[in-house]
Backbone as numpy.savetxt, mean C-alpha at the origin, in Angstrom:
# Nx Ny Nz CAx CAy CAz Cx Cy Cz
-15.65 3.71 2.02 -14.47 4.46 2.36 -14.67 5.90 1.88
-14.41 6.81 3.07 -14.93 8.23 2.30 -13.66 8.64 1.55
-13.75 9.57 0.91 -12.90 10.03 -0.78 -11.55 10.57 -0.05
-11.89 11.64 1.26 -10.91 11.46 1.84 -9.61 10.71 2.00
-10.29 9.40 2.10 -9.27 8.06 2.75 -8.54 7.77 1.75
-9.34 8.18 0.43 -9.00 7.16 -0.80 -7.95 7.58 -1.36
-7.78 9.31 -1.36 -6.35 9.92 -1.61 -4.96 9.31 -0.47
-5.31 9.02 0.50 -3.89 8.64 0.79 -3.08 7.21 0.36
-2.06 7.60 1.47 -1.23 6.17 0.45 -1.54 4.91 1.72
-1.38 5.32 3.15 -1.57 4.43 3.89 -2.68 5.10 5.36
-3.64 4.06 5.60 -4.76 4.43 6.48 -4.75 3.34 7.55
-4.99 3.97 8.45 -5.35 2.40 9.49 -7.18 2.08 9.32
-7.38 1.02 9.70 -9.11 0.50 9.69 -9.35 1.07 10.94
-11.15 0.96 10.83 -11.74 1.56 11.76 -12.47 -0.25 12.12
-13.21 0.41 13.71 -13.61 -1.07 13.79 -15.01 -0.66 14.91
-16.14 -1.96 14.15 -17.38 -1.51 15.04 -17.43 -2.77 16.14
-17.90 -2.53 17.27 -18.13 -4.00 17.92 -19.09 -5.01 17.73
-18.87 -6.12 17.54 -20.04 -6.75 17.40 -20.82 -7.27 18.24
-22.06 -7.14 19.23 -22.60 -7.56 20.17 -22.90 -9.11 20.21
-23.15 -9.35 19.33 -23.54 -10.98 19.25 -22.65 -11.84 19.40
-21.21 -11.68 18.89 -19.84 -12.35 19.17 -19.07 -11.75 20.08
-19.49 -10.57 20.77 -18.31 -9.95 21.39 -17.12 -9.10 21.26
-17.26 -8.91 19.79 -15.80 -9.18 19.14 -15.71 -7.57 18.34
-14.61 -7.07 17.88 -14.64 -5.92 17.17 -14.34 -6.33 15.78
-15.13 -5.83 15.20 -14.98 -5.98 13.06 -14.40 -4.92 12.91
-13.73 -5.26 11.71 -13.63 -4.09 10.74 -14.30 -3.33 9.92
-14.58 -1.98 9.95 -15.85 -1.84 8.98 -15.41 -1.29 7.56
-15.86 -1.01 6.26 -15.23 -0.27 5.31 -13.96 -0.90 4.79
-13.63 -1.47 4.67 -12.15 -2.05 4.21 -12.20 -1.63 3.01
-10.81 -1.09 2.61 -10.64 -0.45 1.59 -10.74 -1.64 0.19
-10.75 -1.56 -1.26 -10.81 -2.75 -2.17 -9.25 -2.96 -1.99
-9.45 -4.21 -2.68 -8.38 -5.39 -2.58 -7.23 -4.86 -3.89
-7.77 -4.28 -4.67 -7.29 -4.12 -6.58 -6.51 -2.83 -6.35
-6.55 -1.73 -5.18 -5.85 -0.67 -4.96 -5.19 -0.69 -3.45
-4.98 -1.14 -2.46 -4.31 -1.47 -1.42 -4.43 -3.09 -0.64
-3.32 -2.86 -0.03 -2.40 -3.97 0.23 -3.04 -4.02 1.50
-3.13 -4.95 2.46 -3.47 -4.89 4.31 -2.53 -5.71 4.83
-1.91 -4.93 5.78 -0.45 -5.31 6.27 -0.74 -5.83 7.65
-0.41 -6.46 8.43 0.03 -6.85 9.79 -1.81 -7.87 10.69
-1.78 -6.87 11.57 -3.10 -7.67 12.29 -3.52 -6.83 13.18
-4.33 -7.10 13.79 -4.87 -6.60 15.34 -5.73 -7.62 16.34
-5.14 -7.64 17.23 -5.71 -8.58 18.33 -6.82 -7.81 18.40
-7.12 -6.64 18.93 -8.23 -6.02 19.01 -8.29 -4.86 18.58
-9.13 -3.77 18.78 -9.01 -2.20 17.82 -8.02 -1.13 18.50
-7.42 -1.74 19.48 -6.51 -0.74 20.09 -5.02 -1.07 20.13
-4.80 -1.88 19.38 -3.59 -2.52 19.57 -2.73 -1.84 17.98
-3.27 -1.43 17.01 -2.73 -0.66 16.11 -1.97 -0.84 15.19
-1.49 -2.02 15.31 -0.69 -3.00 14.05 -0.90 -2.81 12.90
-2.34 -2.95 12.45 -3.09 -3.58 11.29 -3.13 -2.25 10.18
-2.65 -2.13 9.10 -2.90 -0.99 8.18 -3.25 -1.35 6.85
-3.01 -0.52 5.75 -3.01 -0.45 4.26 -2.35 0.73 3.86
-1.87 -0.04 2.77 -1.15 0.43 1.78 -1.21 0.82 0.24
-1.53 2.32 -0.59 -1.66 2.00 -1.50 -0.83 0.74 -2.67
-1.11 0.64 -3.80 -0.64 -1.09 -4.55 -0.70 -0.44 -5.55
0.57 -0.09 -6.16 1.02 0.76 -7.07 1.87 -0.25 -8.64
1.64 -0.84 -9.47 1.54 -1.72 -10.11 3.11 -1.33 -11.15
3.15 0.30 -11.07 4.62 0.22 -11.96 5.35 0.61 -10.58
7.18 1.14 -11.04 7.74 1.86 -10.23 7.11 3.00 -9.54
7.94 3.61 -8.57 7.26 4.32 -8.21 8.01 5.54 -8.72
9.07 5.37 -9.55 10.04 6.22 -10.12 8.83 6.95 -11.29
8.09 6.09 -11.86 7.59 5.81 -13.10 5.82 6.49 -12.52
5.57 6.47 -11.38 4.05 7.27 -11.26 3.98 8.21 -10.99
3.27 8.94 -11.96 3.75 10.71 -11.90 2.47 11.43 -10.79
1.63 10.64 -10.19 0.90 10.89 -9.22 2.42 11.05 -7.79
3.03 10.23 -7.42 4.17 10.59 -6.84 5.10 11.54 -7.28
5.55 11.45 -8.63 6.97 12.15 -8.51 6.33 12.58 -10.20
5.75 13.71 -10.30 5.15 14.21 -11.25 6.46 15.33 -12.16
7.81 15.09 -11.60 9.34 15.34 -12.29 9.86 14.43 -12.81
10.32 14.37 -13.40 11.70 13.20 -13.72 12.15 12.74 -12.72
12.37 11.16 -12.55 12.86 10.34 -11.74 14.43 11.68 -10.66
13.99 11.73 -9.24 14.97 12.26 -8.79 16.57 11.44 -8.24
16.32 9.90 -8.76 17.08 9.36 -8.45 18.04 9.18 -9.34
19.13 8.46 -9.50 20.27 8.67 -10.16 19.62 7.27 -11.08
19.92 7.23 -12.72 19.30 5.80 -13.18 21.09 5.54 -14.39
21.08 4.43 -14.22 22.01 3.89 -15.18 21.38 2.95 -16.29
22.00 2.70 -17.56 21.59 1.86 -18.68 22.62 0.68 -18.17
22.18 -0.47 -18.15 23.72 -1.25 -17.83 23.31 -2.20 -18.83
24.61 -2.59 -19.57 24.71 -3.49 -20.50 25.71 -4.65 -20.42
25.39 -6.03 -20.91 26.37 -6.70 -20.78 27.47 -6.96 -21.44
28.44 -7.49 -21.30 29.53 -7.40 -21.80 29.95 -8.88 -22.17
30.74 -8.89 -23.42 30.98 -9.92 -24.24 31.64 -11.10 -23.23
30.83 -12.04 -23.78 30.96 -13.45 -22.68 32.49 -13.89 -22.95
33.45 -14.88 -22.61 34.63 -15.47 -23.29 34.36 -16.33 -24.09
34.88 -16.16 -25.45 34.66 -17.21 -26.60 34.38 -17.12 -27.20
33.28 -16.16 -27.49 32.21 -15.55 -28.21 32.69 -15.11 -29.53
């Protein structure tokens, strides 16, 4: 996978044909430990089939994304005394 590819978050596969089966492969598939492979492809033109980077914390929380403070609104929520207690 060239270094290119490797910075994004989502890529489609490329695909070589195979003469002996007929058939189109995939070539290069990105590793398994940093993106996800979503959907399918009947064949290389049909366009379904992608990846996804596989981001292991929030995404609030990876400062490769959001290299500010979370821009979303965050609350502490706590529970509140059961009856009886």
């Amino acid at each position: 996978m060239p270094a290119k590819e490797a910075a994004r978050n989502v890529f489609k596969p490329k695909y070589e044909h195979d003469v002996v089966l007929n058939v189109d492969r995939e070539i290069n598939p990105p590793p398994e430990s940093l993106f996800l492979g979503l959907g399918w492809d009947e064949d290389k033109d049909t366009g379904r089939r992608h990846y996804r980077r596989y981001y292991t914390k929030e995404l609030e929380c990876v400062k490769t994304i959001f290299p500010k403070h979370s821009p979303f609104n965050s609350y502490d929520i706590k529970r509140g005394q059961t009856r009886g207690a």
